[in-house]
N, C-alpha and C positions, 0 to 999 in steps of 0.2 A: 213520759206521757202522763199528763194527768186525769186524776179520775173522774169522770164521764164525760171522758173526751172521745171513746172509743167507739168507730166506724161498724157497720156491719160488715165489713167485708173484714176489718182488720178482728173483730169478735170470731168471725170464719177462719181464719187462717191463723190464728190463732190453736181453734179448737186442734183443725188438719195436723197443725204441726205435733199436736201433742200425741194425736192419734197415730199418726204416722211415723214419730223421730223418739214420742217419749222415752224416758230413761229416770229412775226413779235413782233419785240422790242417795243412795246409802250405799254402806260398804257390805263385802260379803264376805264374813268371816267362816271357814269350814268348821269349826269345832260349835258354832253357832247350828247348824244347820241339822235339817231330816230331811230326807227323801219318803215323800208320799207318790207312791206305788196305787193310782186310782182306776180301782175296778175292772183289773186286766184278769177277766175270768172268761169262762167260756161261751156264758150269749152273748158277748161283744168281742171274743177274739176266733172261736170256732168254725171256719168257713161254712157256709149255705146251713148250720143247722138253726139258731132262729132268728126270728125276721129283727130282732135288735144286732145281729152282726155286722160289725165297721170294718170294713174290707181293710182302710189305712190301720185300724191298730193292732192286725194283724201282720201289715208289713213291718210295722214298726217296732215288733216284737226285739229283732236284730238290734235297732241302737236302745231301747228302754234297757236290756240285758245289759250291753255296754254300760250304761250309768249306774245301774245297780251294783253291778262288781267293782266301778271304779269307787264309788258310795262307800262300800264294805273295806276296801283296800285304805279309805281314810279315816275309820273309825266315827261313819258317821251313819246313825240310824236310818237303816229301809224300814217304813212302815210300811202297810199293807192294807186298803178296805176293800171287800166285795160286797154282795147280794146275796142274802140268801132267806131262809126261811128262819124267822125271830120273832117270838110271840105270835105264831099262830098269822103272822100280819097284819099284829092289830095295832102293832107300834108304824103302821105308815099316815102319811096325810090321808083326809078320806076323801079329798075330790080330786085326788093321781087318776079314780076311775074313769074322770070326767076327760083327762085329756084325749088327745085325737094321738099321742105318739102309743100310746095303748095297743094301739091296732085291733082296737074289739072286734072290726067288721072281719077280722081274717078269720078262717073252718081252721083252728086249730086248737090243740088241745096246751093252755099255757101255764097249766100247770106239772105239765114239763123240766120249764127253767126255778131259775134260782130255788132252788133248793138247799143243795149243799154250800155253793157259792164256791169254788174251787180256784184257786188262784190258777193260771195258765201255768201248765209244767215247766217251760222254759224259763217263768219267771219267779218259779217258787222260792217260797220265803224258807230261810232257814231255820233252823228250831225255836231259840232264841229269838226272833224277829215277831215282831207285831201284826196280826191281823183285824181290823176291827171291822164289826160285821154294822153295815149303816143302813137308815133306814129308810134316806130320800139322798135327794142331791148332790146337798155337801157333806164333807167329812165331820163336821163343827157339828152338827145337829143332832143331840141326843146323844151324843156318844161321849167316850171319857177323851177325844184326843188332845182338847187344849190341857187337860190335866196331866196327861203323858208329855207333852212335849214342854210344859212348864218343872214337870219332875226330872225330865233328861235334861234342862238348863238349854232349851233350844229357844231360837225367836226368830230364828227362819225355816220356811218349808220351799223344800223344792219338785214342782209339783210335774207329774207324768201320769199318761195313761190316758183312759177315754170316759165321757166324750167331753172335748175342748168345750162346748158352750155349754155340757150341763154341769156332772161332776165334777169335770175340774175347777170348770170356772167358778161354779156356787161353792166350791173349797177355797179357792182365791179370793171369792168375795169375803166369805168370813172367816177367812185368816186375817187379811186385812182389818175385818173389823174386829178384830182380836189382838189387833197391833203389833202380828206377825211380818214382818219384812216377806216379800214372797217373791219366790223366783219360776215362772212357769217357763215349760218348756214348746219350744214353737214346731221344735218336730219329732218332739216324742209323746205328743197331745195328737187326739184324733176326734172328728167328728164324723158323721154318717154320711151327710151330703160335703165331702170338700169346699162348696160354696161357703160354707159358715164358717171355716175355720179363722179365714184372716182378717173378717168384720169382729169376731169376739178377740183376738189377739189385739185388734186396735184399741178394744174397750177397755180390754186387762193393760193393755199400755198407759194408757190415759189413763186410768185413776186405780189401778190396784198392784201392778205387779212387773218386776223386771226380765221383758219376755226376748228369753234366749234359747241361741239353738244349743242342743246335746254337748256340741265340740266347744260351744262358748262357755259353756256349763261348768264342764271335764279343766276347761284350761283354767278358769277363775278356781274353783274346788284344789289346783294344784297350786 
């Protein structure tokens, strides 16, 4: 076909197809690779205690465990980020206040959470293993991780945890733009309303990242 010869509907199905079927052309090498372990702490794994709890990444605690032991068994680094309290929290964006996911209008008391920033006990990190404490979105932002993973000789990240359209995905964004190869996980990723999860996997399909399930993960890794 030549160029500008191209239909709106063929421009359309075009896009579909990439959103739906993409598959990004690169290899996946294990000794290449880290496991980013995102944000499995207790406001977003802790059943009914605060109003950031993701019902799904708390079921999913069962296979995120599976990938992290199979991770360690191939000598390939678990990283780790949470939430917590760092600089006083002067190191965040200053108009987080301004969004509506806040939940300002709720009688509670939200200083509360992130504190400590505790990784979920099931999925605690081992001594030796990395936790980096971040201070928005992604992992990439303000933190040393492309420096870590350019010192461990890594150039792919394999991404788990919650939530699929914020942290994960703004960690997939800028792994990507860090010209990390990225492999997210389709169901070891959680979002709060399930409706969102499989509109941002189409977006991470299309232009950032090779989105596979746990077992497709575990078999390529072997």
């Amino acid at each position: 076909m030549k160029a500008g010869n191209f239909s709106e509907k063929e421009v359309l199905e075009l896009a579909r197809q990439a959103y739906n079927e993409g598959n990004p052309k690169f290899e996946i090498i294990p000794r290449k690779c880290a496991l980013l372990v995102i944000d499995m702490q207790a406001e977003f794994v802790r059943p009914h205690w605060s109003p950031d709890w993701v019902p799904e990444a708390t079921r999913q605690v069962p296979r995120i465990k599976k990938l992290i032991e199979h991770c360690r068994s191939k000598n390939i680094p678990v990283i780790y980020t949470i939430y917590s309290r760092t600089n006083n929290y002067l190191d965040r964006p200053k108009t987080g206040k301004f969004m509506p996911g806040r939940y300002s209008e709720l009688d509670i008391d939200f200083s509360l959470f992130y504190i400590d920033g505790q990784v979920w006990p099931e999925l605690a990190p081992l001594e030796d293993e990395i936790v980096i404490k971040k201070s928005s979105y992604g992992a990439f932002y303000d933190t040393p991780l492309e420096t870590i993973l350019k010192n461990l000789g890594r150039d792919t990240v394999i991404i788990c945890g919650t939530l699929t359209n914020y942290c994960c995905g703004a960690t997939a964004r800028q792994a990507y733009e860090r010209s990390f190869k990225v492999i997210f996980g389709s169901d070891v990723t959680a979002t709060d309303d399930p409706e969102m999860q499989e509109p941002e996997l189409k977006v991470l399909r299309k232009g950032y990242a090779k989105v596979l399930t746990s077992k497709e993960i575990i078999k390529l890794l072997d």
